[in-house]
C-alpha positions as CSV (number, residue, x, y, z in Angstrom):
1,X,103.8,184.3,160.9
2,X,102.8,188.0,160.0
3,X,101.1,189.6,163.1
4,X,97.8,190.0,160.4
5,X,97.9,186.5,159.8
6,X,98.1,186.1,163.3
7,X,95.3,188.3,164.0
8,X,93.2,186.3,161.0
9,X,93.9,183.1,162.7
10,X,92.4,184.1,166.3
11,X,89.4,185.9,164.8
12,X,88.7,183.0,162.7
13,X,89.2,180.8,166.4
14,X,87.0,183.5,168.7
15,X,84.2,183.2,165.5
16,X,84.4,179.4,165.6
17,X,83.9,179.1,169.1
18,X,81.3,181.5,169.1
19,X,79.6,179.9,166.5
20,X,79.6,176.7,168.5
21,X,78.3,178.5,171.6
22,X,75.3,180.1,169.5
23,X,74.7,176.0,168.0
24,X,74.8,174.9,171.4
25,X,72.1,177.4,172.7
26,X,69.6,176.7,169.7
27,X,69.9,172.9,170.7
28,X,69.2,173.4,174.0
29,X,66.4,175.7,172.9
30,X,65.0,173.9,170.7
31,X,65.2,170.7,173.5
32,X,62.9,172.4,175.6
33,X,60.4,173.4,173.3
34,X,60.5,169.4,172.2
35,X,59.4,168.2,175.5
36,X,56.7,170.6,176.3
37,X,58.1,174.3,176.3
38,X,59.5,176.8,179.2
39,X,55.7,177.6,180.3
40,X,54.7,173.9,181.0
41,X,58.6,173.1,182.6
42,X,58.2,176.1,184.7
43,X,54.4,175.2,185.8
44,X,55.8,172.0,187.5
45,X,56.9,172.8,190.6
46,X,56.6,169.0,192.2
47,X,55.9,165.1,191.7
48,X,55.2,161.8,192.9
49,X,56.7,159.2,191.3
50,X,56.4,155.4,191.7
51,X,57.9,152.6,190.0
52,X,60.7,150.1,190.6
53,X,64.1,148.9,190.0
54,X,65.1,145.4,188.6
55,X,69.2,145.3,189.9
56,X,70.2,141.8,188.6
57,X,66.6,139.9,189.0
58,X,66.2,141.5,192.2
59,X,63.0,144.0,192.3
60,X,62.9,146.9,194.5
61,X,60.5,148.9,195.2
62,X,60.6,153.0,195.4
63,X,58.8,156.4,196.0
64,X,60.4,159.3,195.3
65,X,59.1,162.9,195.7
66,X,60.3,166.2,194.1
67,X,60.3,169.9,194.5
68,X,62.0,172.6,192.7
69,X,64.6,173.2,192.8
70,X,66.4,170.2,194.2
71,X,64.4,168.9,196.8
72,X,64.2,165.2,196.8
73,X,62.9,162.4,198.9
74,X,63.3,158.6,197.7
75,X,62.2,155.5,200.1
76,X,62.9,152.6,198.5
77,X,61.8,148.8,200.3
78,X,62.9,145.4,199.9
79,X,63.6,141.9,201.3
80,X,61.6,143.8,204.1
81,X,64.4,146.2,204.5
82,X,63.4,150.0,203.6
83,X,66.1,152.6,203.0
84,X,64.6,157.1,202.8
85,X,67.1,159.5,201.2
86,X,67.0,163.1,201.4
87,X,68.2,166.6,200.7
88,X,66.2,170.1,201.0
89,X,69.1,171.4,198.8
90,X,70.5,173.5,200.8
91,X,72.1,171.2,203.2
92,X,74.3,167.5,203.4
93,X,71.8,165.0,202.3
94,X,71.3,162.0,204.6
95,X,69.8,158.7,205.0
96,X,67.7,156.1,207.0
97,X,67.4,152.7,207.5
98,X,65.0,152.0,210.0
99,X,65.4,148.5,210.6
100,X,69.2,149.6,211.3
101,X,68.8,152.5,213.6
102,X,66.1,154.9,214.3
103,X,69.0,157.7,213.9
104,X,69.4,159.1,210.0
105,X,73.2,159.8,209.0
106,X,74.6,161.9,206.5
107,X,75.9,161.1,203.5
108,X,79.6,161.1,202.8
109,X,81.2,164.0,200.7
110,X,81.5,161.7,197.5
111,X,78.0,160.5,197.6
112,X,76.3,163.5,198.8
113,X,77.6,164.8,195.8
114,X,76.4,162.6,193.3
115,X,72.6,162.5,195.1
116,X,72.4,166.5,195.0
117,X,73.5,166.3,191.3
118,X,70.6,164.0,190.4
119,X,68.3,166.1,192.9
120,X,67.6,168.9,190.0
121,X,64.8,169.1,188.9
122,X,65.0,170.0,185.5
123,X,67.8,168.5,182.8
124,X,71.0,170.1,182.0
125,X,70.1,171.4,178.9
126,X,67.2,174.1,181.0
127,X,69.0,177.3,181.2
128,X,72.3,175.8,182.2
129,X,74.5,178.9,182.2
130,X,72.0,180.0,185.1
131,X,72.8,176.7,186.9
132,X,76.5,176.7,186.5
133,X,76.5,174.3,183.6
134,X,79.2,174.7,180.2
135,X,77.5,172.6,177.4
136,X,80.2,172.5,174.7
137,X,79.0,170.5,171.1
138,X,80.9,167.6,170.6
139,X,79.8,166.3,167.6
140,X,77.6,163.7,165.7
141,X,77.4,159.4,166.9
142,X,75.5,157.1,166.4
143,X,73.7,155.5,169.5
144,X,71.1,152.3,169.2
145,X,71.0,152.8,164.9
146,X,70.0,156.7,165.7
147,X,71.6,159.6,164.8
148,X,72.2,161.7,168.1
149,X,74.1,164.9,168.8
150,X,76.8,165.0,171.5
151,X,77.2,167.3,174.1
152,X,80.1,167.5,176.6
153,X,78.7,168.9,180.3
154,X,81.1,170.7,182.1
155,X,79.5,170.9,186.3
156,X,81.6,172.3,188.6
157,X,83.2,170.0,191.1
158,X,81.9,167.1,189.7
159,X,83.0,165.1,186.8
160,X,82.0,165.8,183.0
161,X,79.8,163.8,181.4
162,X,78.2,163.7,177.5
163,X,74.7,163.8,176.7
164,X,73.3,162.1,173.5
165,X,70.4,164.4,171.9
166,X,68.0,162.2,169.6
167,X,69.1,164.1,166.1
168,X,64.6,164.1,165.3
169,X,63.1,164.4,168.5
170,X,65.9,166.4,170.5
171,X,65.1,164.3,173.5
172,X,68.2,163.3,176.0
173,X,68.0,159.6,175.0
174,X,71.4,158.9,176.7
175,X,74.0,160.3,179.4
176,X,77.7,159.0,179.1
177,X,79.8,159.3,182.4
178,X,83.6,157.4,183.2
179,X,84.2,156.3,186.6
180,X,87.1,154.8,187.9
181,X,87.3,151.6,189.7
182,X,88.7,150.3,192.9
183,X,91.2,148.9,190.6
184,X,91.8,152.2,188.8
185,X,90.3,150.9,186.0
186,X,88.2,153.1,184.1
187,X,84.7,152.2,182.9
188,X,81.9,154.4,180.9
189,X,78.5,154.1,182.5
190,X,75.6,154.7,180.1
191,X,72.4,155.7,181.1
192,X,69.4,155.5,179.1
193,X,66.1,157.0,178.2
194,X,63.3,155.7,176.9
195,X,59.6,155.3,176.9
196,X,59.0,158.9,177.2
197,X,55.0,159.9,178.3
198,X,53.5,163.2,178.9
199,X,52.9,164.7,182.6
200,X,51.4,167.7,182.3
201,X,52.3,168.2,178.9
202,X,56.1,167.4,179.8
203,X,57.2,164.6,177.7
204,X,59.3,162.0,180.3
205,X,61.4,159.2,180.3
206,X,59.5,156.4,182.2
207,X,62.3,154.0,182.1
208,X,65.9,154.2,182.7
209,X,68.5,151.7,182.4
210,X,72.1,152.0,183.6
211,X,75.0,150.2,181.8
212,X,78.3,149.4,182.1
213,X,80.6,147.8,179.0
214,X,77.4,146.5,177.4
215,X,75.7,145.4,181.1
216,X,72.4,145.9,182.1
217,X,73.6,146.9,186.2
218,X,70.1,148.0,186.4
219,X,66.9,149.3,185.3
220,X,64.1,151.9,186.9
221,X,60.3,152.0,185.7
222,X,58.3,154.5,186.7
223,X,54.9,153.4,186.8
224,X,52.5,156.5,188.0
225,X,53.6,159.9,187.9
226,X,51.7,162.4,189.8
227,X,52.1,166.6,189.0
228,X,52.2,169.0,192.0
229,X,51.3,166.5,194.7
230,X,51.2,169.0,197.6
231,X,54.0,168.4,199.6
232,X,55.4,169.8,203.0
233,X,58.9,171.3,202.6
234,X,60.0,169.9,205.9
235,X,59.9,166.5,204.5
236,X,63.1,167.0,202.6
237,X,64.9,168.2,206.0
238,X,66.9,165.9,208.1
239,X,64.8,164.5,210.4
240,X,64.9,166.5,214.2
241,X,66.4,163.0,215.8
242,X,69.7,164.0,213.9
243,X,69.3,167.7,214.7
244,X,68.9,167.3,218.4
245,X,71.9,164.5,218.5
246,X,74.0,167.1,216.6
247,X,73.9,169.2,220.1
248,X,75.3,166.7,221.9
């Protein structure tokens, strides 16, 4: 090939990708304007939420609190057990069950890693260069007789996953993630978004359900949402019982 023809061919690559790039920040732009805007998002610093989880016709129940940027707290109870989850972001996340041992543990490497990923507080699509996100366009599918857009997320040391954007609301109306089996079979677990409600004038998804080839494994509600409950950092830390034990 002629070195000019070369040189047309890479131009007309760099421009492409580019272009995508530029299509990919107006979606995400245009995202957060749709569910309330980057004044409102950036006004909630906290919440309360309480709801529960159906997980095959067995109903749990759950609290979970929030605090930019990725604190979280969840205590979930039933069959009078009561499991509290936590992570101040900066450090392992651990967990407690009471009835087990008075002592909180902390999570292993592969779970830690999932919790602190779900411990943002905002969506991938809010300012996720800043964050250490890629979002790269993927195309157009079809998801429950909609027309969404699909976007590959690229998070360092964790595995990609694809977002479905509603193509009329430009809400996140679905997350697509592959996970490998004890078996080494691989399986595509869907999440999805629905029933979203205003807090603070942030439109959010008040039910989620996680599926598996078709499968409802399980399915949260959130049934109050509170914004800015005050909250007390130190509730997000490990718990001193671990601390002290630590030193011994």
């Amino acid at each position: 090939m002629h070195v000019w023809q070369r040189l047309g061919l890479a131009l007309i690559l760099a421009l492409t990708v580019v272009a995508r790039a530029d299509y990919v920040g107006d979606l995400a732009r245009i995202h957060v304007e749709a569910i309330g805007g980057r004044e409102r998002l950036a006004g909630l610093k906290a919440l309360r939420a309480v709801g529960h989880v159906d997980v095959e016709g067995r109903v749990l129940r759950f609290e979970l609190l929030a605090q930019r940027p990725n604190r979280v707290r969840v205590t979930t109870t039933g069959d009078g057990l009561t499991l509290i989850q936590g992570t101040d972001g900066t450090t392992a996340p651990w967990r407690l069950e009471p009835e087990k041992s008075p002592v909180p543990q902390r999570m292993g490497a592969a779970v830690a890693a999932h919790f602190m990923a779900d411990a943002e507080f905002d969506d991938q699509l809010v300012d996720p260069t800043a964050r250490g996100y890629q979002v790269e366009y993927a195309g157009e599918t079809t998801f429950l007789e909609r027309r969404t857009l699909k976007l590959l997320v690229i998070q360092p040391k964790q595995k990609h996953f694809f977002l479905l954007l509603d193509a009329e609301t430009y809400f996140i109306v679905a997350r697509l993630l592959t996970r490998t089996l004890p078996s080494g079979r691989e399986v595509t677990i869907e999440t999805r978004y629905s029933d979203f409600m205003p807090l603070k004038g942030i439109l959010l998804a008040h039910r989620i359900g996680t599926y598996a080839e078709g499968h409802l494994l399980q399915e949260t509600v959130l049934e109050t949402l509170e914004a800015n409950p005050p909250l007390d950092g130190a509730i997000f830390a490990i718990p001193a019982a671990v601390a002290g034990a630590a030193k011994h």
